[in-house]
C-alpha positions, 0 to 999 in steps of 0.5 A: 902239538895240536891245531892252533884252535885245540889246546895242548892236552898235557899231563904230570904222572908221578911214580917212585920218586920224591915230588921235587920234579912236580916242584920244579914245574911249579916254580916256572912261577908267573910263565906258567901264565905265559902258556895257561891259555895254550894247555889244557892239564888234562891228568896231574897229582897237582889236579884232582884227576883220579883217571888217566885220560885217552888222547894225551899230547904230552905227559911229563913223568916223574920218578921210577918203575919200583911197583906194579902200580907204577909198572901198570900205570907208566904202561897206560900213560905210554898207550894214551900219549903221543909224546912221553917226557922222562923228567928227572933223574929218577925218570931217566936213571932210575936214581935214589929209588934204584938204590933198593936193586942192591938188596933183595925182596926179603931184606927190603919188607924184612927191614921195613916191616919186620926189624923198623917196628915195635908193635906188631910186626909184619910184612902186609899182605893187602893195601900196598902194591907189590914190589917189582924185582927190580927199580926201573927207569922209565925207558926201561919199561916203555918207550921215551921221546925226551929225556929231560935230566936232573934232580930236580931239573931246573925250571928254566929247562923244564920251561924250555921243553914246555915252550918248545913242545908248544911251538911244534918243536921236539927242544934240543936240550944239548943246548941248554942241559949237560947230563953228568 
């Protein structure tokens, strides 16, 4: 991705989604060692980077566009990364998160705030972020270079993309990932 004397600048973004990806990339377990000295994570929730950097070579994005914190923040990720990696199903498809489509804005604060409570029932106004119309999947909102599927995906695949963006290659996941 860089010269051979700058390391890869990569970084891990969360958005609506349940973690198990970061999870998944933490289980690469001791390969991680393998490509420590070839990176440099530059923004990850694994790290305690509160900014989204500039000049990022890959960013590895988990979970859906549900809020305009996510819409907001996907938005400066693509506008800072040269290579943006869908990863996971909630990524790609917008999965489980997706599943609030099927009701409105109402119904779902209704039920949260208002019908689950019993003390001091109301939908906040402030300390949340809004809620979009809809949930979205990453490459519904930004463009993506690779979509890597699963739930979660599996470590050897997410180490596979990893090597592969090291080597200078864009990873034919055909070979190694069937999606469905």
């Amino acid at each position: 991705m860089t010269s051979k004397s700058e390391k890869t600048r990569i970084a891990t973004v969360w958005l609506d989604g349940c973690s198990g990806c970061h999870m998944s990339f933490l289980d690469i377990d001791e390969r991680l060692l393998e490509i420590a000295h070839l990176i440099d994570l530059v923004y990850s929730p694994l790290v305690d980077h509160k900014e989204f950097p500039g000049n990022v070579d890959v960013a590895f994005v988990e979970g859906a566009v549900t809020n305009e914190d996510d819409y907001n923040k996907i938005k400066l990720v693509r506008n800072n990364t040269k290579l943006l990696v869908a990863l996971g199903d909630c990524a790609v498809t917008a999965n489980v998160p997706s599943m609030r489509n099927l009701f409105s804005l109402d119904e779902l604060y209704g039920r949260a705030y208002l019908e689950n409570v019993n003390t001091q029932a109301q939908v906040p106004d402030e300390n949340i972020p809004p809620l979009r119309k809809s949930t979205q999947p990453v490459h519904e909102v930004v463009a993506v270079d690779l979509h890597v599927p699963g739930c979660p995906p599996n470590p050897d695949h997410i180490f596979f993309v990893v090597s592969e963006l090291l080597a200078g290659r864009i990873p034919d996941l055909g070979k190694v990932v069937r999606f469905g």
